[in-house]
C-alpha positions in Angstrom: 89.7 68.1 105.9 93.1 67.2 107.5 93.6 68.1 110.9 97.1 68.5 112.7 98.0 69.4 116.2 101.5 70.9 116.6 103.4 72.4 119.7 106.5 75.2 119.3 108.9 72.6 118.8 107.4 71.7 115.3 108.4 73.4 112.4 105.0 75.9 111.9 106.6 76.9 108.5 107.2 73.7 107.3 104.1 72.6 108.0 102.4 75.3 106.2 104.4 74.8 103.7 103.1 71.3 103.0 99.3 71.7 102.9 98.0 70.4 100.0 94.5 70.7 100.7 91.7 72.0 103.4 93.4 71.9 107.1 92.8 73.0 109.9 96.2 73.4 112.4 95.8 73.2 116.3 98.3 75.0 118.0 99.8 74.1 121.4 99.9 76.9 123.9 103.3 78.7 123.7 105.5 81.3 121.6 106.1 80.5 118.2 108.4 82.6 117.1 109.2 83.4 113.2 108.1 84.8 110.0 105.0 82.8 109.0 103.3 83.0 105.4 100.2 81.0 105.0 99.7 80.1 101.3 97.4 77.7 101.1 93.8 77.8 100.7 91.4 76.9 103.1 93.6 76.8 106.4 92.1 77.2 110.1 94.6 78.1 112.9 93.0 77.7 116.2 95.5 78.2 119.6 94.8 76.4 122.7 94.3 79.7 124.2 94.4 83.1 123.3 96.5 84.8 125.6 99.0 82.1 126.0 99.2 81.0 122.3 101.5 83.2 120.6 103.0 83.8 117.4 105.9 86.6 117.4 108.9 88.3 115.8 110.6 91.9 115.9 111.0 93.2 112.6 111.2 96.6 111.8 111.0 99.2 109.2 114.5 100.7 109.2 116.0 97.4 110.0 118.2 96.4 107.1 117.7 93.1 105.1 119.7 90.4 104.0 119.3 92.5 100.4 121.2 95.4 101.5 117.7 97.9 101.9 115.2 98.5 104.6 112.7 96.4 105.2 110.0 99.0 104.8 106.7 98.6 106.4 105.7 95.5 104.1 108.4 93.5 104.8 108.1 93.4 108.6 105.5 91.3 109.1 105.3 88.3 111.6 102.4 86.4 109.9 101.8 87.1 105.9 98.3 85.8 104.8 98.4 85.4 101.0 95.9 81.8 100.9 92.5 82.1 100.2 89.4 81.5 102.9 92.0 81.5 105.8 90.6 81.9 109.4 92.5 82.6 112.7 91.0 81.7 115.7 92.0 82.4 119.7 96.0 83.3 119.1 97.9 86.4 119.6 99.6 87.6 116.8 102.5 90.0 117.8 105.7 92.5 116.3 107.1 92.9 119.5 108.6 95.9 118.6 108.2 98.9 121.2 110.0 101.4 119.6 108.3 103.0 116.2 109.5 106.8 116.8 113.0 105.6 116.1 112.6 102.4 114.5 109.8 102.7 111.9 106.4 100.5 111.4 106.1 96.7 112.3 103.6 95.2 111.3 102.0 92.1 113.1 99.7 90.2 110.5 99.7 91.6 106.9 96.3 90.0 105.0 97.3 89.8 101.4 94.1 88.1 99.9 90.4 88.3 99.4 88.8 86.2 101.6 89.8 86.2 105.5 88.4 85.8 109.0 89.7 86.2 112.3 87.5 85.6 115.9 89.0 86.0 119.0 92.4 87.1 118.4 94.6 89.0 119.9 97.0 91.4 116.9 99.4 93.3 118.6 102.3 95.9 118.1 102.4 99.6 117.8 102.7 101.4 114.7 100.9 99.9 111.2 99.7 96.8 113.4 97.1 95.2 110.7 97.6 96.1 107.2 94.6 94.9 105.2 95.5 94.1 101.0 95.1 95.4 98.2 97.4 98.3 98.3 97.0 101.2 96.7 97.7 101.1 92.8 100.5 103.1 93.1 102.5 100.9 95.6 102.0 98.2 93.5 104.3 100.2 90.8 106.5 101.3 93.4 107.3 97.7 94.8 107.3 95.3 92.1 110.4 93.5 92.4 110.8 94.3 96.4 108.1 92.8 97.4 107.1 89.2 96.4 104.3 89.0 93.7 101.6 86.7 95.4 102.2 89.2 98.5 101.8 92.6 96.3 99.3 92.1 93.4 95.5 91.5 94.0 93.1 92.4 90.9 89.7 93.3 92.0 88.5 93.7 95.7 88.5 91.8 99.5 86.5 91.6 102.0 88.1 90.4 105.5 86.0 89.8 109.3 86.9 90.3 112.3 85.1 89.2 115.2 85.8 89.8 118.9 89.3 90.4 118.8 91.7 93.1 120.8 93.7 94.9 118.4 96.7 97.2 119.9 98.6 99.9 118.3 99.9 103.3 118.3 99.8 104.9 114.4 97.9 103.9 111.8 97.3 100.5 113.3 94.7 99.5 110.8 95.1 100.5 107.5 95.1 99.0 104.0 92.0 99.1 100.7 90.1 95.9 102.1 86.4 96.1 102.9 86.6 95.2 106.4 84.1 94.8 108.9 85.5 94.7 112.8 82.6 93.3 115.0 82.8 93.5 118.9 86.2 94.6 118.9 88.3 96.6 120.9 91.0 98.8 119.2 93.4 99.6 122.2 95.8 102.5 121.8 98.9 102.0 123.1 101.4 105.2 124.6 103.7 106.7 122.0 107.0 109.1 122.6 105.6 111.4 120.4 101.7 112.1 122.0 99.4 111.3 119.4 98.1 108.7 117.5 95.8 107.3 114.6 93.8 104.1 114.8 92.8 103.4 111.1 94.3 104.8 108.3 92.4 103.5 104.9 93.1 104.2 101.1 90.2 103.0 99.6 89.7 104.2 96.1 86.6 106.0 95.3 84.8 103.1 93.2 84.6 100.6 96.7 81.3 101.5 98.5 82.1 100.2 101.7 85.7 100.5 103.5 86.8 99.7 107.1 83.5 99.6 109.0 83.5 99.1 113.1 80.1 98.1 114.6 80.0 98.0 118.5 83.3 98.6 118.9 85.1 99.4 122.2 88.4 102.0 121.7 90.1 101.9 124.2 92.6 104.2 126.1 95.4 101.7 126.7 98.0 104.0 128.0 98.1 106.8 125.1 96.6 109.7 127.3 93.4 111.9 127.1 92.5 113.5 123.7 95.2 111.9 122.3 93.6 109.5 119.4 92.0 110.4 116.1 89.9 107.7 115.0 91.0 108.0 111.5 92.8 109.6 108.8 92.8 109.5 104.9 96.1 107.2 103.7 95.0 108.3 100.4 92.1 110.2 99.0 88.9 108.7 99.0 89.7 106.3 102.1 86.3 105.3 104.0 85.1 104.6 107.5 82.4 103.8 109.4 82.0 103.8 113.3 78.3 102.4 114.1 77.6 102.1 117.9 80.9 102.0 119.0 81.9 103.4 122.4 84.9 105.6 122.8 87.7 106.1 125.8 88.4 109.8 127.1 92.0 109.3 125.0 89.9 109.8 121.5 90.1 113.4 120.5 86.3 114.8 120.0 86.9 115.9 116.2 87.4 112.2 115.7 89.2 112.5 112.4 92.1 113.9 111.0 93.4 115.2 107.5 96.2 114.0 107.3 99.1 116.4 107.7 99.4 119.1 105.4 97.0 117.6 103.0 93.6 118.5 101.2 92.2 115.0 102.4 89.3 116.5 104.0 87.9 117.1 100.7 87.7 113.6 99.6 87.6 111.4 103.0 84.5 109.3 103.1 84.4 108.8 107.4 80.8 108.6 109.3 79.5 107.8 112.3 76.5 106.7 114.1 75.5 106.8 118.2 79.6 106.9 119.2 79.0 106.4 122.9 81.5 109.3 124.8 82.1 110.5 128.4 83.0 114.0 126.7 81.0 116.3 124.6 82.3 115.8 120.8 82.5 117.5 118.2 82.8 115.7 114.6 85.1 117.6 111.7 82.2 119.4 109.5 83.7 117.2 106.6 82.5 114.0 108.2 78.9 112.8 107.9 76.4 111.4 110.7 74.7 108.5 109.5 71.1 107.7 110.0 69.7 105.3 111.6 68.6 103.4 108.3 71.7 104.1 106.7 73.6 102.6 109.8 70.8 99.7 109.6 71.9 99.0 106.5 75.7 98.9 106.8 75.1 96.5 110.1 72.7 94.4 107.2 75.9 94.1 104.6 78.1 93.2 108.0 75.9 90.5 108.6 75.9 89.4 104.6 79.3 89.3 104.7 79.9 86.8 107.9 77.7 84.9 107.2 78.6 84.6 103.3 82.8 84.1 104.3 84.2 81.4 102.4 81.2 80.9 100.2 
């Protein structure tokens, strides 16, 4: 295992760019700031300190790229995942982008592979923060040849863990197919112009079992107003989440869920709950399910599995 310790004045990409094996990078506190990909298999980042160690960049949707067309919500990344068995570990990963309503999504870390892991991290930007891989079959039609291959096409399924980290966002701020499993997290909802906003936004198909699952989770009211938030809504039919124990800020609106504009997603949107933890009454859409306490048992069981299986 090769071990490297950099500062911002080294060349992150390069050094990515040369792995040719199992590494694992220590980062300097400071602002690196750039487009980063991380290829390679088997790669560890680990920042000095979380709050101070931060990678960054300001891309945006409607921003035009060096090809002539809009970098589109894909394109806008600052950190691009595509190696295998990668882990991030007490960073900040940021779009520093404040201005979605008239400058479209930026996305702060896009996770284009199967296997990925992230404790104590800090993701942050507003709308489409953390986009989690594979994408819906019919992007993958729609962007071959505008986005890279090894970023776009994934056969079969991933499954990606996140523990204890703070993730901040306005609209659709976690979204993607993954099965994901967000442990002791808080999901921080940031103020928007236009006075609403989505935390996940999944587009599972109906084959995957399990989706985007939060277990004693905190979301947070971090300047988006009361009864403000949905929890979730469908990206695409069939999209699936679970909230087990999680406690909820006054800013989260008491149906929880949304259809998704002037859709029919409420008749194929897997969501479900167990014990969410309010200071207001709520009052769940009817197309939503309340989970059991074996069937939350057992969902806590397969995030469990899953940790302790990453990598394996």
């Amino acid at each position: 295992m090769k071990e490297l310790h950099i500062s911002p004045e080294d060349s992150l990409q390069n050094i990515l760019n040369c792995l040719d094996g199992p590494a694992t990078i220590y980062l300097k506190s400071g602002v690196y700031k750039g487009k980063f990909e991380i290829a390679a298999d088997d790669v560890t980042l680990i920042g000095e300190n979380r709050e101070t160690t931060v990678i960054t960049y300001d891309d945006y949707a409607r921003k035009i790229h060096a090809d002539g067309r809009e970098y589109n919500t894909f394109r806008t990344y600052s950190v691009c995942v595509t190696g295998e068995r990668v882990t991030l570990k007490n960073l900040t990963v940021e779009n520093s982008n404040k201005h979605p309503e008239t400058q479209g999504q930026c996305v702060a870390l896009s996770v284009n592979c199967k296997n990925f892991r992230a404790q104590n991290i800090d993701i942050v930007s507003t709308q489409d923060t953390l986009f989690l891989a594979p994408f819906p079959d019919d992007l993958v039609v729609r962007y071959r040849g505008f986005i890279p291959q090894r970023q776009l096409y994934m056969e079969g399924s991933s499954r990606h863990v996140f523990d204890n980290c703070r993730i901040y966002g306005t609209v659709d701020f976690i979204f993607g197919c993954a099965e994901a499993y967000f442990s002791n997290c808080e999901l921080i909802s940031l103020s928007d112009a236009r006075g609403h906003g989505f935390v996940a936004a999944p587009a599972h198909s109906l084959k995957q079992a399990r989706g985007f699952v939060f277990c004693n989770c905190a979301f947070v009211d971090g300047g988006a107003g009361e009864n403000t938030v949905y929890l979730a809504r469908p990206w695409r039919d069939f999209g699936k989440c679970e909230f087990i124990d999680c406690s909820l800020g006054k800013h989260i609106k008491p149906e929880l869920y949304d259809k998704w504009n002037d859709t029919e997603r409420d008749k194929t949107a897997r969501f479900a709950h167990f014990n969410p933890i309010s200071p207001l009454p709520l009052s769940p859409v009817e197309w939503s399910k309340e989970l059991t306490a074996d069937e939350a048992a057992e969902i806590a069981a397969e995030r469990d599995k899953n940790s302790a299986s990453f990598g394996k």
